[in-house]
N, C-alpha and C positions, 0 to 999 in steps of 0.2 A: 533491370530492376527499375522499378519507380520512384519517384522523391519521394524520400518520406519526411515530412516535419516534424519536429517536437517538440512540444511546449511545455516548460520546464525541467532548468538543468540543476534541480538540486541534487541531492546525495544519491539519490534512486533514478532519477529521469535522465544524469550525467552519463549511469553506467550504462541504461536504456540504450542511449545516441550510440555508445561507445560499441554495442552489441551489435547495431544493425550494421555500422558502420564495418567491423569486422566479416559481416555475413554477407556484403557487398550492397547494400544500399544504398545508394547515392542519398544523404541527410544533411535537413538545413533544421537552423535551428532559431527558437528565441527564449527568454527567461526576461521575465519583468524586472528582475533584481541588475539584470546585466552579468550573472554567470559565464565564466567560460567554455565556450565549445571543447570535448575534445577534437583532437587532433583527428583529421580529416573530414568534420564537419563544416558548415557556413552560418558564420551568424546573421541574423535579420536583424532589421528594425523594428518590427511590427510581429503581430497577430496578421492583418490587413496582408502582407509583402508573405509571411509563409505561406497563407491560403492561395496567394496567386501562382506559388512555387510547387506548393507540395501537394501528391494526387489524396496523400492518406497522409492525416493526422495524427501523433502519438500527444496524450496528456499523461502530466505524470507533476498533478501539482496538490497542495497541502490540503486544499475543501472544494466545497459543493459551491462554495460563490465566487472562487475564482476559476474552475469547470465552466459554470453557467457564466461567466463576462467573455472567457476562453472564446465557446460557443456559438456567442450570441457575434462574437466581433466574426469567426468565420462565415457566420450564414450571411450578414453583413455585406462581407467580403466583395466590393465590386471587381470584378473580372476572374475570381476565385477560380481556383479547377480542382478544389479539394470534394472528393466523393467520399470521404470515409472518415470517419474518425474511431481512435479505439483508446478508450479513457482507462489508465490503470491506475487513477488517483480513487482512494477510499473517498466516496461522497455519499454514502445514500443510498437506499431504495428511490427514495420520492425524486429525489433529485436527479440521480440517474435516469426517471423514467421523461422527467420535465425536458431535460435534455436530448430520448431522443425524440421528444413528439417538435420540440424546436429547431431540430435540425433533418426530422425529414419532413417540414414545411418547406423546409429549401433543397429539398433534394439529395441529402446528405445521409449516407450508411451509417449507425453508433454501433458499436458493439462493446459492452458494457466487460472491464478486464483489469480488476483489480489483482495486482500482487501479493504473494507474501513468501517469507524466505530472507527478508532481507538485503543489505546491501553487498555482503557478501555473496549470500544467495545467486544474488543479479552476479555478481562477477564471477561466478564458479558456471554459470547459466545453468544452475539446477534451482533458482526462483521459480514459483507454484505460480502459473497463470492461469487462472481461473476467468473464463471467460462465457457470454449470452448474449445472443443475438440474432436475429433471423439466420435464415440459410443462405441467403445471397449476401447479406453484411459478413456473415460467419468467411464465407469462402473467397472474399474478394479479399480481404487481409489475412489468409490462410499465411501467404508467407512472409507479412509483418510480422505475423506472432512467430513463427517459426525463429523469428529471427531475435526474437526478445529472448527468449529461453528454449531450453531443452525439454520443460516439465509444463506440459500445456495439458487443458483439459477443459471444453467445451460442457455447459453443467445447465444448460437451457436456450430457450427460443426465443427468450424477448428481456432485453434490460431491466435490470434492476436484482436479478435473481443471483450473477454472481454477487452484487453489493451483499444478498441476503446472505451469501455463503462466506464473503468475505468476515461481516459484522458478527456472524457465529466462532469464525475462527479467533479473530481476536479477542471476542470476550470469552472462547477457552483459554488461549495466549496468556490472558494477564491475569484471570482468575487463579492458572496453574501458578503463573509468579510470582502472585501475592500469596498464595498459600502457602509456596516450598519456602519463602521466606521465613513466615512463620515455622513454621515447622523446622528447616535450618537454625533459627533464632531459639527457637525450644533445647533443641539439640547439643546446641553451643554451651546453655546456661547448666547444663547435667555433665557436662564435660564431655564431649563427646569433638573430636574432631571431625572440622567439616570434611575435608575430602574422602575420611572413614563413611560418612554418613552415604556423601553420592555417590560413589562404591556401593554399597549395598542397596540404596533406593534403585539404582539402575541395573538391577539386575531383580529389584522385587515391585510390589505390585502399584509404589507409588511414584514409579517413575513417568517421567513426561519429557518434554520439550526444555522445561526449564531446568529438570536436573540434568539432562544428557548434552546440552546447548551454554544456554544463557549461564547456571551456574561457575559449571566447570569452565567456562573461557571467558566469563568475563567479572563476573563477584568472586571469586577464587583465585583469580590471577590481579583482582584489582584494576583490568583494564575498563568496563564498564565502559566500554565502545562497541556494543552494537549496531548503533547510526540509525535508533529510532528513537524519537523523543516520546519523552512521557508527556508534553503538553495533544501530541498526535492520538497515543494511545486513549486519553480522556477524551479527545473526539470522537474518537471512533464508537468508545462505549455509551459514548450519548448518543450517537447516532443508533447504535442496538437499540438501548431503551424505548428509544420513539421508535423507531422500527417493532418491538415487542407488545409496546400499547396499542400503534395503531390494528395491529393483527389480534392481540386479546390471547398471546400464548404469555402458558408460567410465564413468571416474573418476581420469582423467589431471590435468587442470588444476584439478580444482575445489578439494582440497586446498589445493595450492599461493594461492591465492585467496583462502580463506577463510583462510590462517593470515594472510595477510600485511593482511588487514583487522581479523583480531583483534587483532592489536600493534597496530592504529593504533588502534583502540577504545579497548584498554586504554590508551594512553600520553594520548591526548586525548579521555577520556568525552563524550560527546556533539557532539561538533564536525560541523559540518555535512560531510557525504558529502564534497564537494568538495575538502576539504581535505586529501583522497588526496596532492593533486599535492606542497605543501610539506613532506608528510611521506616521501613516496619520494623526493626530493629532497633531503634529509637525513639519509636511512640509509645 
């Protein structure tokens, strides 16, 4: 196996390390914060010190402008031996595509591989890798990715296109959220018990993700630890929006969506995703 690096060891990039390192990949690691490696990994000092260690790249950090510092410090890189990077941090169309026109100036493979599924997802390794990228980028990390998860699927030729599929799923994601909330919160004031309710939506025609998932495990049980923030989710959907404008497709509901996730952001910075339900329930 090859080194592989990886930069950022938060809640999602942790489990990442922890996956390859199971699937035998020798992994070194760095996180700006100072995160702890799992066990069997090597921590770094640098951005600078990975790129000289590791042949392929893994990102797996919170936006498009710490991607692009990520980036810029490996093409940077004097004596580097990294050929590949493969970014499963949600940034962007545009961003994505900045990234790989700046990194094969230097020689450097991107193959654009955002996730979703989860931190769970990631630890069960049935996390949805959706991944784009030429054919020689695509195949030269064939078995990084193999090694991320179990649920891989290649969805084009050139970056930026999984971001595009990425920014769709989420703004169904949070759209279904915000709505079952309502509709939950509708539900409750007529008397109606909740777990009655998702019982029957899941088995009829308005079921989703968030009644078969997020309700039943985590607003019904009260744990409201899925291990995605809602300050993430309102980037993402502004990243849709500008993705939507620049292309000039509908752009009916998405507004509506992203405003009503940014009040919940602002009012409770960081609070797990889930936490949609108590707050549209209170507005």
């Amino acid at each position: 196996m090859t080194t592989v690096g990886v930069v950022g060891l938060g809640n999602m990039g942790s489990v990442l390390a922890a996956n390859l390192i199971e699937r035998g990949h020798d992994v070194v690691a760095y996180d700006a914060g100072g995160a702890r490696c799992p066990a069997g990994a090597s921590f770094l000092g640098s951005v600078a010190e990975l790129a000289i260690r590791a042949e392929l790249v893994v990102f797996s950090l919170p936006d498009a402008s710490a991607s692009e510092q990520v980036a810029r410090d490996i093409a940077q890189a004097s004596g580097g031996r990294t050929t590949h990077v493969v970014d499963t941090s949600t940034i962007g169309v545009a961003a994505s595509r900045a990234i790989d026109e700046q990194l094969s100036a230097a020689g450097i493979g991107y193959v654009d591989a955002p996730v979703s599924g989860g931190v769970a997802g990631a630890r069960a390794r049935t996390l949805s890798v959706m991944y784009a990228g030429t054919d020689q980028a695509c195949q030269a990390v064939d078995s990084l990715l193999a090694g991320l998860s179990d649920r891989r699927r290649r969805v084009g030729d050139r970056p930026g296109m999984a971001q595009a599929l990425k920014l769709a799923n989420n703004f169904l994601s949070a759209t279904a959220l915000a709505a079952t909330s309502e509709a939950i919160a509708f539900g409750l004031s007529e008397g109606l018990d909740m777990e009655t309710m998702l019982d029957v939506l899941n088995t009829s025609s308005g079921q989703s993700a968030a009644t078969t998932d997020k309700f039943p495990n985590h607003v019904l049980t009260g744990r409201y630890a899925a291990g995605f923030a809602n300050s993430l989710m309102s980037k993402d959907l502004q990243l849709y929006l500008g993705a939507v404008e620049a292309q000039g497709t509908p752009n009916v509901l998405g507004p509506v969506t992203a405003s009503l996730w940014a009040r919940f952001a602002s009012s409770e910075p960081g609070a797990d995703f889930t936490r949609i339900y108590p707050f549209v329930e209170g507005s």
